[in-house]
N, C-alpha and C positions, 0 to 999 in steps of 0.2 A: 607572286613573283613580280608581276608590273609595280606594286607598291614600293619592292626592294629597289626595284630600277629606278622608278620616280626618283625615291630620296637620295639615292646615289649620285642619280644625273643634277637634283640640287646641289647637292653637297660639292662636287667636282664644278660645276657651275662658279661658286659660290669662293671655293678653292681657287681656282683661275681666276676670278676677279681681283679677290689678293693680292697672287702672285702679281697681277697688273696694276696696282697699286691704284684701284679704284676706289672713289668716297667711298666710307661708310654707309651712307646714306642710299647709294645705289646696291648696292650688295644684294639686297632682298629681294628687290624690283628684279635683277639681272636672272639671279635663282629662280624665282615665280617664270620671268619668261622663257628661260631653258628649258624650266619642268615642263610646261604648258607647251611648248612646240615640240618636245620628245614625246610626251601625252599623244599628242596628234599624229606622231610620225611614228609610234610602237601601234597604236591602233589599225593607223592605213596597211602595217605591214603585218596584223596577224589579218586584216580582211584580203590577205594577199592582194595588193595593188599594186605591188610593185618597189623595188628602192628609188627611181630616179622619182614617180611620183609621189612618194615617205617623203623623200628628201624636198621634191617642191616646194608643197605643200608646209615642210617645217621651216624654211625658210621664209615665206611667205608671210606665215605666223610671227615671228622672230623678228621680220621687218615691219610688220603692224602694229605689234605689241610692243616693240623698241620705240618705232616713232610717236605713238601716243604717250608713253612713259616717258620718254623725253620733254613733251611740250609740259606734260604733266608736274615733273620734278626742277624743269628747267635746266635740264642738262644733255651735253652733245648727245645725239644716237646713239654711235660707237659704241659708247661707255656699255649701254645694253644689250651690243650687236654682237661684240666681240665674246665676250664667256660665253651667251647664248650659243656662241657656234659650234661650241664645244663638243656635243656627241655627237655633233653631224660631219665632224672633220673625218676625211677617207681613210685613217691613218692604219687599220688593219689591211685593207686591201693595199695600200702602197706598201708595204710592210712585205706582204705576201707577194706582192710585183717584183718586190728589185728581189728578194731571196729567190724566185723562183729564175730570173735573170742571172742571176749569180750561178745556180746550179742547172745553169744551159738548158733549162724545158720553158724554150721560148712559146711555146703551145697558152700554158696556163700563166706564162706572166702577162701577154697581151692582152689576156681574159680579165685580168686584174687591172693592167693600165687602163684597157676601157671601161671597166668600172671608175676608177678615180674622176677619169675623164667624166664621166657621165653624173657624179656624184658633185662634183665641182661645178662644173656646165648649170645641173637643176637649181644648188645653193645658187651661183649667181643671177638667174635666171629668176628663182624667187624673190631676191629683195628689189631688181626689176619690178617686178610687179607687185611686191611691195607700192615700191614710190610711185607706181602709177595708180592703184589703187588709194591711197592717201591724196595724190593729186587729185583725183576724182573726188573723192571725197569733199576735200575745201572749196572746188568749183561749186560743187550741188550746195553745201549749205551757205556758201555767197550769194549762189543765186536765189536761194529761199531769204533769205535773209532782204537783200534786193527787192524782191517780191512781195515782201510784208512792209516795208517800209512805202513803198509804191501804194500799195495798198491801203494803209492808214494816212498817206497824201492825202488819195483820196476822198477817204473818209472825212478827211478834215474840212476838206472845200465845200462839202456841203453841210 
């Protein structure tokens, strides 16, 4: 059953990119990181941890694996951010919100809007820490980098 999912969530990935009328060339790249951050976020949620931590979690992914595939291919983020985001988007719960709104059982639509909410909230909140994770990143290999260079200075002087 995860395998059907997997290739689905490529395939729809993969689909969306298309329809966005993105290179060829990203297409693969975009699918691989949707699989791979659904991977992560069907995992977290059969070891029940949660949806808003699923969702985290798979944004977080989605923003780290977009930003290196971008430097990688030399192309904007987005271009891998966007399809990526595709099985994470709240779209059955808001679905299930405004119908339950519509047929007056305000009880279970607030139940749903706070999911969207909460759903929306982690996605933005992960590619946050995406970019702060990435910035950390190129700080520490600056600074090693710096480091080694200092260091073969020195070597040199004597």
């Amino acid at each position: 059953m995860l395998i059907i999912d997997l290739l689905f969530t490529y395939i729809a990935t993969v689909a969306f990119g298309v329809l966005l009328n993105l290179p060829h060339r990203a297409l693969n790249m975009a699918g691989l990181i949707g699989t791979l951050s659904f991977l992560a976020y069907k995992l977290l949620m059969m070891a029940h941890s949660g949806l808003v931590t699923a969702n985290l979690v798979g944004a977080v992914l989605i923003g780290v694996l977009s930003m290196q595939a971008a430097k990688w291919l030399k192309m904007p983020v987005i271009i891998f951010n966007i399809p990526a985001l595709v099985p994470f988007v709240p779209g059955g719960q808001a679905y299930q919100m405004v119908k339950n709104f519509a047929l007056a059982d305000n009880t279970v639509a607030f139940s749903f809007l706070f999911q969207v909410i909460e759903i929306a909230g982690a996605i933005a909140f992960g590619f946050l820490l995406a970019e702060l994770f990435i910035r950390l990143q190129q700080k520490l290999l600056d600074w090693l980098v710096s480091r080694r260079k200092a260091s073969d200075r020195d070597i040199k002087r004597y």
